[in-house]
C-alpha positions as CSV (number, residue, x, y, z in Angstrom):
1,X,24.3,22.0,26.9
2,X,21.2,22.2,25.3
3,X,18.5,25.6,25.1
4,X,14.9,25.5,24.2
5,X,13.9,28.7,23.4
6,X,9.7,30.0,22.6
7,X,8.8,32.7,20.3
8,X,5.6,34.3,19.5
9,X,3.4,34.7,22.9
10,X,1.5,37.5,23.2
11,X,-1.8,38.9,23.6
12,X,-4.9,38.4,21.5
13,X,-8.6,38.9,21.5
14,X,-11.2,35.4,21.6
15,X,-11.1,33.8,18.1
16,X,-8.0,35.2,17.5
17,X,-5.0,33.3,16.5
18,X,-0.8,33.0,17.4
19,X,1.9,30.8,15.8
20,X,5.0,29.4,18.6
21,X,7.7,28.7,17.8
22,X,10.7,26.7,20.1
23,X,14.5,26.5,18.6
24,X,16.9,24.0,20.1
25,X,20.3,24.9,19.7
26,X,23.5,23.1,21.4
27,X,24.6,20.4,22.1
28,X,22.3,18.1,19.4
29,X,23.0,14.8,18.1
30,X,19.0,13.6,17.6
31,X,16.2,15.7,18.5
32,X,13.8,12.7,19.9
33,X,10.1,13.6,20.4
34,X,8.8,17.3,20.8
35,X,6.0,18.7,22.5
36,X,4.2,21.9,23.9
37,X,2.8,21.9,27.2
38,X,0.7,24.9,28.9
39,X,0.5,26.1,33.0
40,X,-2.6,28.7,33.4
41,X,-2.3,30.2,37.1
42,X,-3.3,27.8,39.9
43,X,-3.5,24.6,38.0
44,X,-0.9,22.0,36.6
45,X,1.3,22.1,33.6
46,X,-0.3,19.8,31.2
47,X,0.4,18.5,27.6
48,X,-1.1,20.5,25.1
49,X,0.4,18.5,22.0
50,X,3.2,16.2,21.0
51,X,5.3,15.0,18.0
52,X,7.4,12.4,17.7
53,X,10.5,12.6,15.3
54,X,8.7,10.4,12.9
55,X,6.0,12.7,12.7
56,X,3.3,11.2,14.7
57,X,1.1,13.7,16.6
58,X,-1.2,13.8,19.9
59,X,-3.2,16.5,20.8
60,X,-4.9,17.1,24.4
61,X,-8.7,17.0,23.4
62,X,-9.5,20.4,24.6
63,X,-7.0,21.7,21.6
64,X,-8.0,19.3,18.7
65,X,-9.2,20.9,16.2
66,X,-8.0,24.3,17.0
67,X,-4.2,23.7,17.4
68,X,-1.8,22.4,14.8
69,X,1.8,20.8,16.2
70,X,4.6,20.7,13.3
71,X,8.3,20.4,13.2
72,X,11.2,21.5,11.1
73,X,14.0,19.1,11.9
74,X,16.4,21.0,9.7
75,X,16.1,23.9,12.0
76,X,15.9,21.9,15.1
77,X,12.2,23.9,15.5
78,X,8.6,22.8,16.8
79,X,5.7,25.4,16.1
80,X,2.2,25.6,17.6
81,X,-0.2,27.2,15.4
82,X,-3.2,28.3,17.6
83,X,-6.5,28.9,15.8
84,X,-10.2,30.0,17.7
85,X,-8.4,30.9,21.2
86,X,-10.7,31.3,24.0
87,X,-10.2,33.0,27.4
88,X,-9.3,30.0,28.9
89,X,-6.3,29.1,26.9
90,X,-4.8,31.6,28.3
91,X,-1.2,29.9,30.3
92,X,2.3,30.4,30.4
93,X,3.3,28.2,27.1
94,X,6.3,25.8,27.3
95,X,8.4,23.6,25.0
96,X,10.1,20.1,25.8
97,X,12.1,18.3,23.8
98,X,13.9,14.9,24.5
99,X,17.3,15.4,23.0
100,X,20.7,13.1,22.8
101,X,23.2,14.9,23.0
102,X,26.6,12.9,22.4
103,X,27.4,10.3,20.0
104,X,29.0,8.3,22.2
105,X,26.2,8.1,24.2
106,X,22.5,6.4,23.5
107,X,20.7,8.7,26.7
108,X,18.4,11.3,25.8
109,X,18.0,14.0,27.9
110,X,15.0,16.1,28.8
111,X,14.9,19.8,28.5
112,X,12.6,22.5,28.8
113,X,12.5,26.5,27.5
114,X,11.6,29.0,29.6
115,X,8.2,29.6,28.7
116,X,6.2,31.8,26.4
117,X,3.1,33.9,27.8
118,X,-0.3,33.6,26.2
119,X,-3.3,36.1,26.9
120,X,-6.2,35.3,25.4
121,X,-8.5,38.6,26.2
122,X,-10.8,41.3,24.6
């Protein structure tokens, strides 16, 4: 069994800025790509940014140049620094990670944390 689990939510004032963070622990043979996704009330979850194990990075165009994706593969973390927040990036924030999980086996499973609330509010 594999957990995601997000760090550093909270709530902060427009222009203001937050660092995530998202351990994996468990069951981990290769952590595969990584990503952050966000879910404001009444709309859809949708990517925020992604990295793949090789270090290539996308970012949603309403974060670039605001957000910064990066990943410690030593410690099995993704972060999200958040720069310049505005009201409207305010969401529930969540990890995903595609993981494998077994040697003896080449699948790699999806998983999600639990989510990480964001406020962005004077």
């Amino acid at each position: 069994q594999v957990r995601l689990v997000e760090s550093g939510g909270g709530l902060v004032q427009p222009g203001g800025s937050l660092r995530l963070s998202c351990a994996a622990s468990g069951s981990i043979v290769r952590i595969n790509a990584m990503g952050w996704y966000r879910q404001a009330p009444g709309k859809q979850r949708e990517l925020v940014a992604g990295i793949t194990s090789g270090g290539s990075i996308n970012y949603a165009d309403f974060v670039k140049g605001r957000f910064t994706i990066s990943r410690d593969n030593a410690k099995n973390t993704v972060y999200l620094q958040m720069t310049s927040l505005k009201p409207e990036d305010t969401a529930v924030y969540y990890c995903n990670a595609d993981i494998r999980s077994f040697n003896w086996s080449p699948t790699n499973y999806n998983y999600w944390g639990q989510g990480t609330q964001v406020t962005v509010s004077s």
